[in-house]
Each structure stands twice: as C-alpha cells, then as structure tokens.
C-alpha positions, 0 to 999 in steps of 0.5 A: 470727120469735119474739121471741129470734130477733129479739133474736139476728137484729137487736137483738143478746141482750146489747148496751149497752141489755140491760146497761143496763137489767139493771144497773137491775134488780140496783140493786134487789136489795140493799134487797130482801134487806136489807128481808127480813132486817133483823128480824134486827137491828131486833128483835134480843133481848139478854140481860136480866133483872128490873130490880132495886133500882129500878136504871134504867140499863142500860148493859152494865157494869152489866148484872150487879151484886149485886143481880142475884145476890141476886134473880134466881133460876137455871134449867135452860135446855138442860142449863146453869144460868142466871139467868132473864130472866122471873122474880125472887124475891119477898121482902122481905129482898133479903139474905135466904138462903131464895128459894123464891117467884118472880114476873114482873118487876115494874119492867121489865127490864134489857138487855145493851147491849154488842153491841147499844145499842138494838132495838125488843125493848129499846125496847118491852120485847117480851121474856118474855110479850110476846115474841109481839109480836115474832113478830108483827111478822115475821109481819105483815111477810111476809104483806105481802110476800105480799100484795105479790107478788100484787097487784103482779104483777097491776099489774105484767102489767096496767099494765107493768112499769116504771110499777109498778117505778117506784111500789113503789120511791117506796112503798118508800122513804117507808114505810122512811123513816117506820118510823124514826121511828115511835112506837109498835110498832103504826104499826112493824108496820104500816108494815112490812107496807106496806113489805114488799108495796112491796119485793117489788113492785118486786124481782120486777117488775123481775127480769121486766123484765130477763129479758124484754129479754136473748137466750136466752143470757145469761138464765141469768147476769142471772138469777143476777145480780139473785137473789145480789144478796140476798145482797150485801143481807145484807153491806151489812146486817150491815155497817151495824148493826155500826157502826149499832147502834140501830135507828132510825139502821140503819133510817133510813140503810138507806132513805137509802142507796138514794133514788137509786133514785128516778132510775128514773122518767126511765131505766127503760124499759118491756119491749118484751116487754110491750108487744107482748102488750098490743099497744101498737105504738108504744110498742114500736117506740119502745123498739126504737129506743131499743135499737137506738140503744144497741146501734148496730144497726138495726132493719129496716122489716119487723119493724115490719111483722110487728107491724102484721100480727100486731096485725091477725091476733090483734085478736079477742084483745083482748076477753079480759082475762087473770085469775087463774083463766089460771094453772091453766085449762089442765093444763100451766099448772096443773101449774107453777103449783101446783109452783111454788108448793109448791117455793117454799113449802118452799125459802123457809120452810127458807131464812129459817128457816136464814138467822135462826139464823146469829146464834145460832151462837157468836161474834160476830153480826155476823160470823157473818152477814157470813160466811153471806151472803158464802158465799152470793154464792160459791156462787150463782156456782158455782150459775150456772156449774151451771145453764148446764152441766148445765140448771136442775132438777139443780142447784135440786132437787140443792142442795135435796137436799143442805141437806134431808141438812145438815138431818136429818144435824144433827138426828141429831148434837144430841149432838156439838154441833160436827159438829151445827154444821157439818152445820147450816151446810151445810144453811144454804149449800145452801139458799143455792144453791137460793134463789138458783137458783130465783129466777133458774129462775122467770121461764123457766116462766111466759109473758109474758102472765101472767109477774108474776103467776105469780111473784107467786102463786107467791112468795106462797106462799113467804111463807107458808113464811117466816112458818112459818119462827120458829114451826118454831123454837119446835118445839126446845121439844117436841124440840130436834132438830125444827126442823131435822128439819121443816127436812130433810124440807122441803128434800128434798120441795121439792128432789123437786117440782122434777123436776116442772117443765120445763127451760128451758135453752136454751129461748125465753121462752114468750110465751102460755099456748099456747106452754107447752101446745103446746110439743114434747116435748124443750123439756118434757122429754119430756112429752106434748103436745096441740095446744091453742088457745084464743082466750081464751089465744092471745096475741100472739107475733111470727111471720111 
C-alpha cells in the first residue's frame, strides 16, 4: 500500500484535517510575497534635485521653486530635457545668465514628497553616486532568501517540517519587526538579509507540509492555492503603502498584521509523511489519529501493523543520513535537480525583473501595482484549471513561451511606445502564470526524503536570478531595448528546459530516491528506465 492509497483507501485525500492544515500553509503565503517585494516601496526613489539656497525643506510644493530654475541645470534623459537630479550649477551669481561649470550637490538634495513622504532612499540620501547602496540592499536581501532555502530546507527534511515552520516564522516576525526601527542603513540591510532566509524558510516549509498531507487529486488545486497567495501579498502591500506612505510604519505594520501566525506553535501539525521516512512511528500514528479524528474516519489496526513491519524490513537504512550530494547521486536525480535549478533561475529572475518595473509605467504606482498582482491571482486560477486539464509541463513551459515573445515583441517595438507598453504587460502576466505554476509543479518531482531540500537548492538558484534581476535593467543604459531582450530570451530558455522534467499529473508523491529511478515509463514520460536500488537511497515507503 503507497502512501495515497491509504489516503484515498482510509483517511480520505481532502477531508477537514487536510483543509485545515492547507489553510495554515496558505496563511503563510501573503507576508512571503509581501517580504519579497516590499523594496518596491520601502526604497522607492522620488524625483529630486540639488538643494539649493540653503532650503531644508522638502515638502512637495515647494519641491519646484525659482531657485530650482536658476540652479539646476537641464539633461537629455531619454530623448527629453530634464532638470538633473545629480548635478548643480557652480557659480557665485545665482542670477547669473553664463551657467556652463556643474558640480555634484553640495548640501544634499531635495525630494518630491507628493506621492511618497518618506522611503529609506529619502531618509539616507541613496541617490545619484550613492544609488548602488540601494541595489545592494536588494541584493543582500535575496541572497539571504537564497541562503534561506538552503539551510532550512536542509533543517526542514532533518528535524520536520513544522518545528522548522514554527521557528522561521518567530525569526520572521522579530527581524521584521526590529527593521522598523533601525537607525542606520547597514543594521537595514542586514537585518533584512536575516529576515529574507527566515521568510522563505517558513513559506517553502510549509508549502511541503501541505502537499505531503493531501490526496493525489487535489495536490494540484492546494498547490495553486498557497503559490497565488504571493500575489494576494502584493495587493495587501500595495494597499498599505498607499495609506501608509513612510517607510517605517509600512514596515512596521506589515509585521504587526501577521504576529497571528505565532499560533502555529499549538495548531500545526507535523507531516506524517515525514515522520514515516524518519521512521518516527509513533508520532506518525498520533497525527493519523488526530486526522482520522477530523475527517471522522477510522484508521483500521493493520496500517499500524505495515508501519511496525515495514520499520523492521528497512532498519539497515537507518545508518545512512541523506546529504546534499543525494540530489544529483543518481542520473534521474540529477537531471531534475539541475533542470530545476536552471528553470527556476531564469523564470524568477524574468519574474522579479518584470514585477519591479510595473511602478515605472505611467500613472499612479500604487495602482498600477494594485492591478499587476490582481491579474496575477486571475490568471494563476486559469493556470490551475490548465494544469489539471492538459498536465503540468504545457502550461508552465507554454506561459514561459508566451512572456519570453511579450518580452522580444516589446524590444522590437521601443519606437511606439504604447503597443511596447502593452507587449510589455504581457510578458509581465505571463511570467505570472509561470511563477506561480512552477511553485505549485515543484513539490511533485522531488521524493519525501529530500523534498525541502531540493526545493531549497533549487530556489536558491532562483535567488540568483532575482538578484541579477535590477542590474539586467541597468542594461537599457547600453541599449534601451536590452533589458527586456535579456528578459525574452531567458523566458523562452527556461520555458524550453522545462520539457526536461517529468510530469506529475495524476502521479504519487515519489516517496524515495528509488521511486524516481525505477519509476515506469508512462509516469516519466516516456523516458527510459533501469532498475536501480540502493541501500543508502532505498527510503521507507508504506507497502505491503
């Protein structure tokens, strides 16, 4: 008996304990997206200036004055003459008519405040040459998130998915907490960093927990539901900072909103999934009984039996502690892990790339962003419906395909700038779809036994895409259709890869690194198999 027979034959694939414990899982979805993306606004860069005339204030109606049209000097940005945000005139005689020497600002600079009041750019001047040190708070920020998926996923198939669910969650909410009222912008960046691993942690661990409790049947729609649940971060962010528009109450309140979550150390259970392939028995039993409990069904003696037996039949796996190195041992393992990760790379580094620029287009930010994530949630629905019509890979390497062509159409159309616009958007949608997708498709390819860890590894290197991700737009410096070039091609080589990996519709959780090597032909794919035990990777599966 596998483990989805018995949730099909006995426990039931989606009763009140599977929903319940779903539920929890999708909680923690909107401070994840939120997290993710709140750089947006925290270190949103209004228009600015030199101050000039010793003027301290910057209140919005007084960002344009006289002394502004006398001393600032104008530049061709982009094909317009504007007045410079880095540069002032050097001269003695602010009246004076012949303006041809410029300096760097001298006494600081002047910010627009009429959309927003305060951000940390305003706060510590991260503008003109200092306006890497806002890059490299984003950056420092997502390489903790990669850093995060690592080790926790590691913690996560080690010590169980809720105690480590339960502890980035509390990480979570005292870094987010203490970053409001940081004074200086290094304790900023690295309490961020922190927070970001802490996040991510606890999103992805509980994503796993859920998956592993549900029936084959309804894996697909749980997994579609906690990954569009970033999306319903990103309305809930754009909706605070439109009311909320200083950085250290957005911050401060987006960590207040969700210290609920702290409940989790009395409510979440542990996968019993898990604690199977840990051969933890009788913890494993408990939390059947506690579902059976929900679900009002009973659980009969005999599956408590094939635990005790099969324990007894693989006690010489004990000896072996699963690493690392398990992810890419084995040729079908390694394939998918290294798939994974180059897919993941490209799609979150076109994704984040994207999803930033949605405040650049014309009108107002906040609602422009507000409209990005609500077409986001639309389409991830469409996308679930997809996924469970016509199976994963089409629709992931199918809307990969379609934001990758949104992306080069764009490029090749700089020239007219509204159907650029538009082509723009639909790659922005598109890329949407994927993400979301390939959130809920991930969980499926990798076995119980190194399920965290994989996900871990393999989101990781979609960090480093992230992190690539505002540098790629410093590419329309050199060209201005490059960045959504670099943005296309990447979109169609990730959306390409993902032919690679199996499909899973319809398909058991792999339970061991066996199971995806001796796994037969039409649940791969078509793709040729060998028989391949091992001791070391031979996990505990429940069979009879």
């Amino acid at each position: 008996m596998e483990w989805d027979d018995l949730l099909r034959k006995h426990l039931g694939e989606f009763g009140r304990f599977q929903k319940f414990t779903s539920l929890l899982a999708i909680l923690v979805g909107p401070t994840t997206g939120l997290t993710l993306v709140a750089m947006t606004f925290l270190a949103a860069t209004p228009e600015h200036h030199c101050r000039v005339f010793g003027n301290t204030s910057s209140v919005g109606h007084r960002y344009r004055t006289e002394g502004h049209n006398l001393s600032i000097p104008l530049e061709n940005i982009g094909g317009s003459w504007k007045y410079s945000s880095c540069l002032m005139y050097k001269i003695s005689n602010r009246t004076a008519t012949s303006r041809n020497e410029t300096t760097a600002c001298t006494h600081g600079w002047e910010y627009d405040r009429t959309i927003y009041q305060s951000t940390i750019v305003t706060e510590y001047d991260l503008v003109c040459w200092r306006s890497w040190l806002r890059g490299l708070g984003q950056s420092t920020f997502m390489a903790g998130v990669s850093v995060g998926g690592i080790f926790f996923g590691i913690t996560s198939d080690r010590f169980g998915r809720r105690s480590t669910t339960v502890f980035c969650l509390i990480l979570h909410l005292a870094l987010s907490t203490g970053t409001s009222f940081v004074s200086d912008y290094g304790s900023f960046i690295v309490l961020r960093a922190l927070d970001g691993a802490a996040v991510n942690g606890a999103f992805y661990t509980a994503f796993v927990l859920a998956l592993e409790v549900v029936g084959p049947s309804k894996r697909n729609a749980v997994g579609m539901a906690v990954s569009l649940t970033f999306a319903i971060g990103f309305f809930i962010l754009s909706v605070l900072a439109y009311f909320l528009r200083t950085w250290r109450n957005l911050q401060l309140v987006q960590a207040l909103i969700m210290y609920p979550l702290l409940c989790y150390w009395w409510v979440l259970p542990e996968s019993p999934r898990w604690l199977v392939s840990k051969h933890r028995f009788t913890a494993a039993k408990d939390v059947l009984q506690r579902a059976a409990r929900m679900n009002k069904v009973t659980i009969p003696d005999e599956v408590s039996h094939l635990l005790v037996k099969s324990a007894e039949s693989n006690e010489n796996t004990k000896k072996f502690t699963i690493t690392m190195i398990d992810l890419v041992r084995t040729p079908r393992m390694r394939k998918i892990t290294l798939t994974m990760c180059f897919v993941w790379m490209f799609i979150s580094g076109v994704y984040f790339g994207l999803i930033v620029g949605t405040t650049d287009l014309a009108g107002d930010p906040y609602v422009n962003f507000a409209l990005g994530a609500a077409l986001e949630i639309g389409l991830a629905i469409l996308g679930w419906a997809g996924m469970e019509r016509w199976g994963r890979k089409p629709v992931i390497a199918g809307s990969a395909l379609m934001a990758g062509t949104g992306c080069l159409v764009s490029a090749a159309t700089m020239e007219l700038p509204t159907v650029s616009r538009n082509f723009a958007l639909v790659g922005r949608a598109a890329i949407g779809l994927t993400f979301n997708c390939f959130i809920a498709y991930s969980p499926e390819v990798f076995p119980t036994v190194v399920r965290s860890m994989g996900i871990g590894v393999a989101t990781a290197f979609s960090r480093m895409g992230s992190i690539s991700a505002p540098f790629v737009s410093l590419l329309g410096d050199v060209w201005l259709p490059l960045p959504m070039v670099t943005f296309g091609v990447a979109a169609c080589a990730g959306g390409l890869a993902v032919f690679l990996l199996p499909e899973t519709l319809g398909v058991p959780l792999p339970e061991t690194i066996a199971d995806v090597e001796n796994r037969k032909p039409q649940e791969r794919d078509n793709d040729n198999s060998v028989n391949y035990t091992n001791p070391r990777t031979e996990r505990y599966r429940i069979s009879c």
